[in-house]
N, C-alpha and C positions, 0 to 999 in steps of 0.2 A: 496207337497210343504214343503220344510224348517221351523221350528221353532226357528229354534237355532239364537240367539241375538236378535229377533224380537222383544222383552220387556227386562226390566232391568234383567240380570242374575248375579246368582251369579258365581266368575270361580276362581280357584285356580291355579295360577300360575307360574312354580318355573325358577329360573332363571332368576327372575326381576329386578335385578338391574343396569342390564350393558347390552349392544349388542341387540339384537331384541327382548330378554325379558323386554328388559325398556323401546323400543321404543312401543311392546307391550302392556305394563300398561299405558301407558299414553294415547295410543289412545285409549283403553278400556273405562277408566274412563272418558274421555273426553264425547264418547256416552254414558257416564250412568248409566255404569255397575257395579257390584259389586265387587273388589277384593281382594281375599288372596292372598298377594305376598309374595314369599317367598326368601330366596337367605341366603345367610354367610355372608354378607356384614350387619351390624345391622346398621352405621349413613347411606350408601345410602338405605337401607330399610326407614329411618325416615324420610331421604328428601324424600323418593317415597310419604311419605304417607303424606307430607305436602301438596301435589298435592290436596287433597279431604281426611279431617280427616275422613268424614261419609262415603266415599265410598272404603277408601281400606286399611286394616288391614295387619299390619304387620307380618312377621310369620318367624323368623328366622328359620333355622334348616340346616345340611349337609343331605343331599337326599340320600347318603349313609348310612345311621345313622338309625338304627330301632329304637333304644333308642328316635329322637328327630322325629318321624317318630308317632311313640304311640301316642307322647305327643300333636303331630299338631291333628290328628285324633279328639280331642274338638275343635279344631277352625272350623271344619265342622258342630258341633250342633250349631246352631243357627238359629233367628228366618228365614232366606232365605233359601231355600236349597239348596246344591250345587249342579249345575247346567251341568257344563263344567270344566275341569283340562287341560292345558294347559301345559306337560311338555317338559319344553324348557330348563333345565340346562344339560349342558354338557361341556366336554372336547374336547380339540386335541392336540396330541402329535404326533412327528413324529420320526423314528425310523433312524438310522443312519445307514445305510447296513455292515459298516466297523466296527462296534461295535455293534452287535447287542444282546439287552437286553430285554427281556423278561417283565421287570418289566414293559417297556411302552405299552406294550402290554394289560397287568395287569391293567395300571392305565386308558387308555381307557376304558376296558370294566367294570370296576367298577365304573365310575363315569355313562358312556352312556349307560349300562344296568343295571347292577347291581343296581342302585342308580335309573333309571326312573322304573323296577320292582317292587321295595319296594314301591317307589310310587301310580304304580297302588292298589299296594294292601291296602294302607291307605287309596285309595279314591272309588276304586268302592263299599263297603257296601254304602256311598251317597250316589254315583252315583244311585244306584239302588234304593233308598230310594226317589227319586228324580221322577223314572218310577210310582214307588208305588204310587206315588200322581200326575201319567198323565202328569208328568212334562215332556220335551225330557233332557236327559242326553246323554252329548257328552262327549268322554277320545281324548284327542290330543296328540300326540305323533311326536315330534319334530323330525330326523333324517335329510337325507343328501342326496345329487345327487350324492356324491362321492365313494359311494362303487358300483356305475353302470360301473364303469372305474377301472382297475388295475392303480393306479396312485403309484409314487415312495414315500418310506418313509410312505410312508400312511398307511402301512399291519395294523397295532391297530387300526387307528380310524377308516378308512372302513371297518375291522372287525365288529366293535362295530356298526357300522352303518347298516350295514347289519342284522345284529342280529337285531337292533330294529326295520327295515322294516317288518323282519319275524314276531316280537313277534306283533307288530300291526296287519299285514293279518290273523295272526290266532286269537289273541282274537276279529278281525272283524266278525269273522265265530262263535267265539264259545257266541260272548254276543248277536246276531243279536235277538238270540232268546225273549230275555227280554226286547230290544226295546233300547240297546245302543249303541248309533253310536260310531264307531271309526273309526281317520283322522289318516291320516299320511302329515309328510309335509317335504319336501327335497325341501332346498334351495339349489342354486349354493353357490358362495363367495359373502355372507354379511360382508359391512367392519364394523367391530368390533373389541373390543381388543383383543380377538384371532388373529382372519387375520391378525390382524396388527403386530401380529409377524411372519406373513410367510419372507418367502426370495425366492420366484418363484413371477410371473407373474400370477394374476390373470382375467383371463379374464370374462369380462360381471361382473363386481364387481359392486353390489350395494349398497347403504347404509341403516341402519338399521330400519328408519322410512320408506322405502318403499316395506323393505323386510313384516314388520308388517301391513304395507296397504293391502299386495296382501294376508295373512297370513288370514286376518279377511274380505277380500271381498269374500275369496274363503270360509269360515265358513257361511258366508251369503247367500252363492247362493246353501247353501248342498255338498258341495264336498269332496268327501271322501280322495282324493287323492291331495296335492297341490303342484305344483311346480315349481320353477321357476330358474332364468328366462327364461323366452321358449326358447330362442334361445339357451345357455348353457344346458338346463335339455334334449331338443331333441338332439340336438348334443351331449352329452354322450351316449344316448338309440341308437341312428343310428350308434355310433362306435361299441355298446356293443351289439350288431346285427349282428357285423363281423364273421368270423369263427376267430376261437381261435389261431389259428396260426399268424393272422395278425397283432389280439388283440395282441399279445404277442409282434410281432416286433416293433408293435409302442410304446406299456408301455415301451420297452427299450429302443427305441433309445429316447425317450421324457426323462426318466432317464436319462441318459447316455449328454443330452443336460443340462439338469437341476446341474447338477454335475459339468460340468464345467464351466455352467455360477457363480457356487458358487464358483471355485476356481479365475476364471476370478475377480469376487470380491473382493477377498481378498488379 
């Protein structure tokens, strides 16, 4: 049986101030909990933390940033131990086929890997510090449904998303030994102020208090693996089951659709 949220924890988690990391911290601290939140945003970090002065600490820093990265590594000594890490800050960017620039590539996988890596690595000495005293220590790892689909424009962030599926299934394998769980969690389209500047058609769109409901029911029940919403997360897996030739005809012509509903727009 599960431990994880079962009594007050402590959880650090970044990317709280906007989109499902704030719908996140809210319903955390709502049950109880203890949180570091983190984000670039320092007055919505203040109003996060007007929510409950005693329960949730603010912790500015860019997650890319070792320098502010060192510096968060004390806001882990404290009297709680840290418990659970929840990283959920990231990017999306999309690439434009007709101009295509490498830097969006770049700025995906540095914010969606690069920047949740450095992460892990400020927080598992806790986390394990955490085992050391019987506690369960959980690492979360935020990523996406969408690198299960060749989808258009998308090559950088399902890149990057992809990458963090892998880097989760292997430090799954490689921390199991020391007693620390890691989730992975692949939303479909939560609307947030990302989404909200797509210009396609999202279907099965949720909104961010429900993406964070099913985020922390699925932490509650043990699940390694979270994803939603079923109807969208199965229906990628069942295309991405096709043989590749197929795979291929539909990412184009769904491109190819997508392209000129954008010129149709404009």
């Amino acid at each position: 049986m599960t431990r994880r949220l079962t009594t007050p924890t402590t959880i650090w988690l970044t990317g709280a101030t906007s989109g499902i990391g704030r719908a996140l911290a809210e319903q955390l601290v709502a049950r109880g909990h203890r949180l570091i939140a983190s984000g670039r945003n320092e007055s919505a970090l203040e109003a996060l933390q007007a929510l409950d002065s005693e329960r949730v600490m603010p912790l500015a820093l860019d997650t890319t940033s070792q320098e502010d990265l060192a510096q968060a590594r004390a806001a882990f000594d404290q009297p709680w131990p840290l418990q659970m890490v929840i990283l959920n800050a990231g990017t999306c960017e999309y690439l434009d086929p007709a101009d295509y620039q490498s830097s969006v590539v770049e700025a995906n996988l540095t914010t969606n890997v690069i920047g949740t890596s450095r992460c892990i690595e400020a927080a598992l000495p806790a986390l394990r510090q955490a085992r050391a005293q019987g506690l369960p220590a959980t690492l979360v790892i935020v990523s996406s449904s969408a690198w299960w689909f060749p989808f258009g424009r998308a090559e950088g962030y399902g890149a990057s998303k992809a990458a963090l599926s892998y880097l989760a299934h292997a430090l799954r394998a490689d921390l199991a030994a020391v007693g620390i769980e890691v989730v992975t969690v692949s939303p479909g389209f939560v609307k947030t102020p990302l989404t909200d500047r797509n210009d396609f058609p999202m279907p099965f769109l949720i909104d961010a208090d429900d993406a964070a409901g099913r985020i922390i029911s699925g932490l509650e029940k043990g699940r390694r693996d979270i994803e939603f919403p079923r109807r969208f997360t199965w229906t990628l897996r069942l295309l991405g089951a096709l043989p590749q030739c197929l795979i291929d005809r539909m990412a184009a012509a769904m491109s190819r659709n997508q392209k000129n509903q954008q010129e149709a727009n404009q």
